[in-house]
N, C-alpha and C positions, 0 to 999 in steps of 0.2 A: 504494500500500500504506500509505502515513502518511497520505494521508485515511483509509483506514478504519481502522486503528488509533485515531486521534485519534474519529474518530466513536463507537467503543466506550469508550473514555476517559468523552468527554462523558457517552456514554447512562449509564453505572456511576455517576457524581457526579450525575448527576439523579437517580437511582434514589432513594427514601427508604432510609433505614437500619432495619432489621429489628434489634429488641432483644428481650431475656426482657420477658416480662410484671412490672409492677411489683406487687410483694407488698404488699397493702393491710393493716393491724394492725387488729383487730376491736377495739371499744372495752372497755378493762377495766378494772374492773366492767365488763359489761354491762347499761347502764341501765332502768331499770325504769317504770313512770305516767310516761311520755313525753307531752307535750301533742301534739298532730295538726301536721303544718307545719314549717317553720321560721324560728327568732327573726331579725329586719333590725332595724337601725340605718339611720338616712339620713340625708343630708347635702345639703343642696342648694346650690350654690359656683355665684359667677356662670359659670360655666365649665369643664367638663372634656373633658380630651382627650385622655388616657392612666390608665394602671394605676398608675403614682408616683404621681401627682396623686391621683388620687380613695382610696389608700390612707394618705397624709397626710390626707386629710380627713375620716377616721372617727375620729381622736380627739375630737373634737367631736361624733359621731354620735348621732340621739336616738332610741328605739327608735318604732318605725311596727306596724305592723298585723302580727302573722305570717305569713308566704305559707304558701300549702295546701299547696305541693310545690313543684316548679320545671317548671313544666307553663303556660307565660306565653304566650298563644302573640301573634303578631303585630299589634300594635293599630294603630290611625289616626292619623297626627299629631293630637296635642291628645287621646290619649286616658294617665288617669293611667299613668306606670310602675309597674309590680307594685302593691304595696300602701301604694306614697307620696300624696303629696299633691301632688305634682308632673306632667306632663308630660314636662319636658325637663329638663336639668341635675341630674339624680339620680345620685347615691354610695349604693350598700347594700352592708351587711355582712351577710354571712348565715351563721347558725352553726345545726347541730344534728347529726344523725344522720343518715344512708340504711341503712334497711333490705335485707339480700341473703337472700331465703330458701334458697339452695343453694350450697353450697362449689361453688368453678372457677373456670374462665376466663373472663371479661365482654371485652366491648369497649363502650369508654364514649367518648361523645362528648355534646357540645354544642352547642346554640343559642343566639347572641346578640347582640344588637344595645346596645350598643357591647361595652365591651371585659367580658373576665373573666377570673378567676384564681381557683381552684379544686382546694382539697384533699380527698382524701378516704383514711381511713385511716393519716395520716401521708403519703398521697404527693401530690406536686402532676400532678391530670389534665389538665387546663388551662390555656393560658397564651394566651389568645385577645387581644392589646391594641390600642389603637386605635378609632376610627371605622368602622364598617361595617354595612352592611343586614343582618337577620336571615338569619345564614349559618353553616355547623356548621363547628365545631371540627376539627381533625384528631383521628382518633380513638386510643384507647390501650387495649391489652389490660394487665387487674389479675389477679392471683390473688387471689380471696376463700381465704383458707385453710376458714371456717366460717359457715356460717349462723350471723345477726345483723346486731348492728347495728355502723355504720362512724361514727365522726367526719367531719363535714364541713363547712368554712370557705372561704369565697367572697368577694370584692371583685368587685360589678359596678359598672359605668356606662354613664350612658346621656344623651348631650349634646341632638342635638334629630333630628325626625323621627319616626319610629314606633320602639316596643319592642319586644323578646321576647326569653324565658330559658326553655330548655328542657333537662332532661336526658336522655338514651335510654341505655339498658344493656342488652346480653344475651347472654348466653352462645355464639351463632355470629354474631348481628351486632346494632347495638344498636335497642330497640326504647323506645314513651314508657314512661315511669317512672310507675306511679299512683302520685298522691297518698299516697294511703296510706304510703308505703313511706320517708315522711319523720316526723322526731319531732325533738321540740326542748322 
């Protein structure tokens, strides 16, 4: 009887923890001639290997090309990171807006190869750190209270190997994010 007690123990402390949805703050003002994409800074350090590291090294950051969205999908060793001038050893900071055309429930998750760390509306969705192959985030249910647009701040990196940064969102489960639906 204390094996199977102890085995429901266990199975309970594995189980993930079920929380409210986090309430996202629609940006206000609501911004208006929003450029397409959003604005990066990069950093290229002989070395990164975490989310401290590469987030000390955006005081020094210098802005790079705008990404179209966050729609990166998997490239080939030696192929550039997003819209740097690098390969490998890439720090970006990424700031602008995501667009939600309908108040509710989302579930939001990520793709990324290395680490990430990702707010949106005030809340952090993301907290992906470390080394690892293009592989998704654990996901997180937001409440949009309204249609528009949301604030959204990113630290990625990406040390050597292949890239990708992708977002998915939607309302029963999440789906890619167009382009479109980013402004900066």
């Amino acid at each position: 009887m204390k094996l199977f007690y102890t085995a429901i123990t266990m199975a309970c402390m594995a189980a993930p923890l079920w929380s409210a949805p986090l309430e996202l703050t629609p940006a206000d003002p609501q911004p208006t001639g929003l450029n397409d994409g959003l604005a990066v800074r990069y950093a290229y350090p002989p070395d990164v290997k975490t989310l401290a590291q590469a987030e000390a090294l955006l005081d020094g950051a210098t802005p790079g090309a705008p990404l179209a969205g966050l729609d990166y999908r998997d490239t080939e060793d030696g192929d550039m990171t997003l819209t740097s001038t690098s390969a490998h050893h890439v720090v970006a900071g990424i700031s602008g807006y995501v667009r939600f055309d309908e108040s509710g429930t989302y579930v939001i998750d990520f793709l990324s190869n290395d680490g990430l760390k990702a707010s949106i509306g005030g809340q952090e969705v993301v907290f992906f750190d470390g080394r690892h192959p293009c592989e998704e985030s654990e996901a997180v249910e937001v409440t949009v209270p309204q249609a528009g647009w949301y604030a959204l701040e990113a630290v990625y990196f990406q040390r050597t190997g292949s890239a990708c940064l992708h977002m998915r969102a939607g309302q029963d489960a999440p789906d890619w994010m167009d382009n479109a639906a980013f402004g900066h």
